[in-house]
ROPALO-675968 format. One record per residue: residue number from 0; z, x, y of N, C-alpha, C in turn. Coordinates in pm, 1 decimal, padded with zeros to 6 digits, always signed. Layout:
// residues N
   n     n.zz     n.xx     n.yy    ca.zz    ca.xx    ca.yy     c.zz     c.xx     c.yy
 NUM        Z        X        Y        Z        X        Y        Z        X        Y
...
This chain:
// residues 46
   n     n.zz     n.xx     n.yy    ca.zz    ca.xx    ca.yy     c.zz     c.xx     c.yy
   0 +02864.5 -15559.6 +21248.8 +02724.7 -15533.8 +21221.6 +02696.9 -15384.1 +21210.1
   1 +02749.0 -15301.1 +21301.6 +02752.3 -15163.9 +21321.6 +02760.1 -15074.8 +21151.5
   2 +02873.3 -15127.0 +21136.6 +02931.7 -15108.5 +20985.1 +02830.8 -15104.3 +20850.3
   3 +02728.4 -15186.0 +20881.6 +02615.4 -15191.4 +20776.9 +02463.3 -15143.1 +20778.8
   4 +02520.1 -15024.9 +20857.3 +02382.4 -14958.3 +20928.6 +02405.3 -14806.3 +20834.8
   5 +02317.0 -14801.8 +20740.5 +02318.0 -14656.5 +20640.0 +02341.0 -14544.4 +20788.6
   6 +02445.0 -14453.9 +20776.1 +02466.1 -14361.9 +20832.5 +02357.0 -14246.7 +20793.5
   7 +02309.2 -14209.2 +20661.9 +02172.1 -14117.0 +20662.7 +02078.2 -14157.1 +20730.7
   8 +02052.5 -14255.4 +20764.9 +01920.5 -14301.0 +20856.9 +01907.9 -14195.2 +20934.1
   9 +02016.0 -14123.4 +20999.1 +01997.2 -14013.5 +21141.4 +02022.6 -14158.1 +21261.8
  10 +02049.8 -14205.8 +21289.3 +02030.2 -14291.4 +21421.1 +02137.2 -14282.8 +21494.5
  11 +02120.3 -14301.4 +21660.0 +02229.6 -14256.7 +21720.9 +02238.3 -14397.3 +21751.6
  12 +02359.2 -14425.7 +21725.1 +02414.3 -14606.5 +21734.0 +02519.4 -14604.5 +21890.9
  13 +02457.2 -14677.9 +21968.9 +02571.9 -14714.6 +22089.5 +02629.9 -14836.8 +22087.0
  14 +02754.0 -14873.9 +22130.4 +02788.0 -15031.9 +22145.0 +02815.8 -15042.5 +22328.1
  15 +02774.3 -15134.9 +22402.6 +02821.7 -15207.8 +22498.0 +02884.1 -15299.9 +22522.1
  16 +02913.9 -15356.9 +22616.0 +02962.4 -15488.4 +22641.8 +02830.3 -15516.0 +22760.5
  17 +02766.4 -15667.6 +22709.9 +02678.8 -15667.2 +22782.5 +02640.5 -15676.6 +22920.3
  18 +02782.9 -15698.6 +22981.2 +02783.1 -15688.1 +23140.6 +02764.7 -15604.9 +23231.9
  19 +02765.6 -15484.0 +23130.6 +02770.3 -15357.8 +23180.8 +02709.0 -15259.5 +23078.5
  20 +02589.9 -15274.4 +23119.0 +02426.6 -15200.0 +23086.1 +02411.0 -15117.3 +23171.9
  21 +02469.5 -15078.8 +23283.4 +02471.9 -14985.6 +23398.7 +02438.3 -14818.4 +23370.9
  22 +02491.8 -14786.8 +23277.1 +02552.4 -14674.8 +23222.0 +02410.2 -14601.4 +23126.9
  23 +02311.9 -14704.7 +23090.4 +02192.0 -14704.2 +22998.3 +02079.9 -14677.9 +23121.9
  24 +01983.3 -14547.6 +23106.3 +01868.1 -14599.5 +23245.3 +01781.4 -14627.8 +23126.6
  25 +01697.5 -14693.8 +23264.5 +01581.1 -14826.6 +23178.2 +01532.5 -14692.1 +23096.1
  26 +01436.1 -14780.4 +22971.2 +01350.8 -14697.6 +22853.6 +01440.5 -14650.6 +22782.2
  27 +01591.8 -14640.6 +22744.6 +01682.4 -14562.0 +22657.5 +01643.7 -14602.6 +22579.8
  28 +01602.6 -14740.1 +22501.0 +01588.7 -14774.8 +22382.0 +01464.3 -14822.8 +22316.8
  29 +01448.8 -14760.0 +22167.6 +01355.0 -14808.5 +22100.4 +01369.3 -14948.8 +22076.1
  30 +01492.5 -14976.7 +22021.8 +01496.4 -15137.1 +21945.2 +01692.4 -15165.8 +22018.8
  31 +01684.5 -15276.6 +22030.7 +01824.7 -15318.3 +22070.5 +01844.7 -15457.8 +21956.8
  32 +01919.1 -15452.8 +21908.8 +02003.4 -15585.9 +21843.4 +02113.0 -15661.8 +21856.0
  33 +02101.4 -15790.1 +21867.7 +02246.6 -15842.3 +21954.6 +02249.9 -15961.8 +21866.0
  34 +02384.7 -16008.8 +21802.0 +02354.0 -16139.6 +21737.6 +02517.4 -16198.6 +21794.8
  35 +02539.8 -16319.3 +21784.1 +02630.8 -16410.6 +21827.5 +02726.2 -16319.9 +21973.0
  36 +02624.7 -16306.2 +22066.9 +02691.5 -16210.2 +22136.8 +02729.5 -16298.5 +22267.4
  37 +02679.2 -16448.9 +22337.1 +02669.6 -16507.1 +22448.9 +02838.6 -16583.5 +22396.9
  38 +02903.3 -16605.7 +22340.2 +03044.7 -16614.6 +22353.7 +03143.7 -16494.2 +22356.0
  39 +03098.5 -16413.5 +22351.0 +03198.9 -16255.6 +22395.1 +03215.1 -16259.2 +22545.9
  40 +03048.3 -16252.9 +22588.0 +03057.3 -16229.5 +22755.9 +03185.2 -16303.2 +22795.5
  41 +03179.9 -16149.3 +22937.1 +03343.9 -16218.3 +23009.0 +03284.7 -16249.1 +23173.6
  42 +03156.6 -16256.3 +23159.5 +03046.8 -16263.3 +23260.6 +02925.8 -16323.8 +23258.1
  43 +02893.9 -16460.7 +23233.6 +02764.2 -16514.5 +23184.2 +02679.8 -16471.9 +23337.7
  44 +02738.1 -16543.2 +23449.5 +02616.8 -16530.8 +23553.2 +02608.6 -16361.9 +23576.2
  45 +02666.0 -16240.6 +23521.9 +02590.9 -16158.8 +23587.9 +02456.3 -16107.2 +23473.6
């Protein structure tokens, strides 16, 4: 998905793994996008 994001936009693009959001303090983000992402987790209950 990353891959099809116009690089002139200016945007600073991060990737996570969603178990570990730790690293982000709350308010970092304007917009977050996540698509077919609940079969990656290597951690559903946390």
């Amino acid at each position: 998905m990353m891959e099809h994001i116009d690089r002139n936009l200016n945007l600073k693009l991060l990737e996570s793994k969603i178990e570990n959001l730790d690293k982000f303090e709350d308010k970092s983000f304007d917009i977050v996008a996540a698509r077919r992402v609940l079969h990656h987790s290597e951690n559903l209950e946390k």
